[in-house]
TIMI-140565 format. One record per residue (C-alpha): residue number from 1; residue in three letters; chain; z, y, x. Coordinates in nm, 2 decimals. Layout:
# TIMI-140565
  resi  resn  chain      zz      yy      xx
   NUM   ALA      A       Z       Y       X
...
***
This chain:
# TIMI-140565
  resi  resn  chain      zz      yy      xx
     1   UNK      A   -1.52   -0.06    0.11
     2   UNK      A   -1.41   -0.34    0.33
     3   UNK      A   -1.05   -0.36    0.40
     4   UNK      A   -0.84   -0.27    0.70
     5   UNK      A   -0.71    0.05    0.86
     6   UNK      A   -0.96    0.27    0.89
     7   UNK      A   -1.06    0.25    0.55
     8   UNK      A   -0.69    0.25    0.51
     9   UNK      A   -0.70    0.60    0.70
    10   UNK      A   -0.98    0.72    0.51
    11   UNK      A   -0.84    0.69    0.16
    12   UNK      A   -0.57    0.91    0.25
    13   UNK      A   -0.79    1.18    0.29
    14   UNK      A   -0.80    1.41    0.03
    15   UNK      A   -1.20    1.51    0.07
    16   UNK      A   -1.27    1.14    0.05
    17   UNK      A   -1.08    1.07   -0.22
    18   UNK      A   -1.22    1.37   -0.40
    19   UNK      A   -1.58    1.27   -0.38
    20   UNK      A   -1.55    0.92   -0.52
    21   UNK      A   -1.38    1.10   -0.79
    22   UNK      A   -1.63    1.28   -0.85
    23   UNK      A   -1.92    0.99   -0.84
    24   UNK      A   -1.67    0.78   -1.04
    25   UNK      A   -1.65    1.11   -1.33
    26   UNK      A   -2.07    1.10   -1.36
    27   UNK      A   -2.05    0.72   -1.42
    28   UNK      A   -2.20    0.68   -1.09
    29   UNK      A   -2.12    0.36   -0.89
    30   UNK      A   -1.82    0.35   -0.69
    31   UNK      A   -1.72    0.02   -0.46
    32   UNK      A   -1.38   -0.09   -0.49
    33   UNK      A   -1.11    0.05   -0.23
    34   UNK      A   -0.93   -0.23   -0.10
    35   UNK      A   -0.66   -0.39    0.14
    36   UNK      A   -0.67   -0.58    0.42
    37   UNK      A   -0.43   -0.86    0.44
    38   UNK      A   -0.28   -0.74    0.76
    39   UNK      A   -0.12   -0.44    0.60
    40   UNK      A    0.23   -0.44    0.54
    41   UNK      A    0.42   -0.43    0.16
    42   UNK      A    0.49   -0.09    0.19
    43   UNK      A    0.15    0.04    0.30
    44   UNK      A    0.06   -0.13    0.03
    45   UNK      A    0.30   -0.02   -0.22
    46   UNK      A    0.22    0.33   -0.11
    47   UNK      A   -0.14    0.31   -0.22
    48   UNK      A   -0.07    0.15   -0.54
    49   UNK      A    0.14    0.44   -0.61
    50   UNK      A   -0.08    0.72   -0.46
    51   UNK      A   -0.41    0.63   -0.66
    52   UNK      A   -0.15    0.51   -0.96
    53   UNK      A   -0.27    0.13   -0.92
    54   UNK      A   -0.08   -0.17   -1.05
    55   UNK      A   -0.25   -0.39   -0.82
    56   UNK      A   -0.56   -0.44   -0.54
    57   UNK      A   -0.77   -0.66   -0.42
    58   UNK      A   -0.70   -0.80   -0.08
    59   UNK      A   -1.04   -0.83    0.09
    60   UNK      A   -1.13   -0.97    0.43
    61   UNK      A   -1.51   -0.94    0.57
    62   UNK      A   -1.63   -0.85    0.20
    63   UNK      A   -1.46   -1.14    0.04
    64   UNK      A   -1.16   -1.13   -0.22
    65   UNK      A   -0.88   -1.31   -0.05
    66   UNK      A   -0.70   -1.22   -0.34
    67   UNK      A   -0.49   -0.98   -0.51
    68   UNK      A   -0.13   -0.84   -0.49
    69   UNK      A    0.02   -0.63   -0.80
    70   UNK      A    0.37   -0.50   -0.84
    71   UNK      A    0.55   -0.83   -0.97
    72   UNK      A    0.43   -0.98   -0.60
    73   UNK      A    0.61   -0.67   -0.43
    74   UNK      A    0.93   -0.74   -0.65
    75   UNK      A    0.92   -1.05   -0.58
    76   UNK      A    0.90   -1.03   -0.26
    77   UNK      A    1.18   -0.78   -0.25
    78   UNK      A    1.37   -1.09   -0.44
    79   UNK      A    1.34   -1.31   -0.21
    80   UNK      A    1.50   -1.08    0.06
    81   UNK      A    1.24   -1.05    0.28
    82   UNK      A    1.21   -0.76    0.51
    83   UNK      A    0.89   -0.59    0.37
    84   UNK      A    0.83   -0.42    0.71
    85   UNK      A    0.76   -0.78    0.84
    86   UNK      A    0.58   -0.91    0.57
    87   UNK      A    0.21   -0.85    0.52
    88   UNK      A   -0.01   -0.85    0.18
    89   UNK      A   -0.14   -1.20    0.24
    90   UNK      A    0.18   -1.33    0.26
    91   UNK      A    0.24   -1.25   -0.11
    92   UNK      A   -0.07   -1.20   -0.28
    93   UNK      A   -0.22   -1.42   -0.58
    94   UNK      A   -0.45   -1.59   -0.36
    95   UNK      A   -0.82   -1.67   -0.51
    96   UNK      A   -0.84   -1.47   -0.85
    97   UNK      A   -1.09   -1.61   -1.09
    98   UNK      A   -1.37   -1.31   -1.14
    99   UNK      A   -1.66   -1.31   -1.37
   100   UNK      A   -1.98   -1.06   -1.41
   101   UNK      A   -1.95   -0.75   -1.55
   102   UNK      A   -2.24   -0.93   -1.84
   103   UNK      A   -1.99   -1.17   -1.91
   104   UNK      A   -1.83   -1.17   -2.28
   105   UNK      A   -1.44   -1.11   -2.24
   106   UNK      A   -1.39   -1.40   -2.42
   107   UNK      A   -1.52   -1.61   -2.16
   108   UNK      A   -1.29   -1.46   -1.95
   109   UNK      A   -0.97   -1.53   -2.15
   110   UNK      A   -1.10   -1.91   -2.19
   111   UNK      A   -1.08   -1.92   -1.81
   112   UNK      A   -0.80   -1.76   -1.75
   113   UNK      A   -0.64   -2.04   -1.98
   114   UNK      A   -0.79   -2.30   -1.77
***
């Protein structure tokens, strides 16, 4: 699901959230729920919390922007900004290395270590 606020909206409802569950349970496959980079630190931080996340991706027209995980929120909180101005994009890990799911871990650590 692409982000932005109506998926946004739609993840806070209970039904919604209850049937991926339930596709996700019979190893059916589920999309990723995501953020837009327009949404603010503590919508974020809200959603990490709700669906007990450390992190999400920050997507824009079905393409990873990057990612955002709790250090970026304390960090930004460090650095004194006010997180009702400041929007995911602003303090996400921009352009996240991925692989295939086919891919050997290990090939995965070596380019992480790149």
């Amino acid at each position: 699901m692409p982000g932005g606020h109506s998926p946004d909206r739609l993840r806070a409802q209970e039904p919604a959230v209850d049937f991926v569950r339930a596709f996700f349970q019979s190893d059916k496959p589920v999309a990723a729920i995501c953020h837009g980079p327009q949404l603010f630190l503590p919508e974020v931080a809200t959603q990490m919390r709700l669906n007990d996340n450390d992190s999400v991706a920050v997507m824009a027209e079905d393409r990873l922007l990057g990612i955002i995980t709790e250090r970026d929120i304390v960090r930004a909180i460090a650095d004194d900004v006010d997180p009702q101005r400041v929007t995911a994009n602003l303090f996400m890990s921009a352009d996240p290395l991925t692989t295939d799911l086919d891919q050997d871990v290990s090939v995965a650590a070596i380019r992480m270590l790149d």
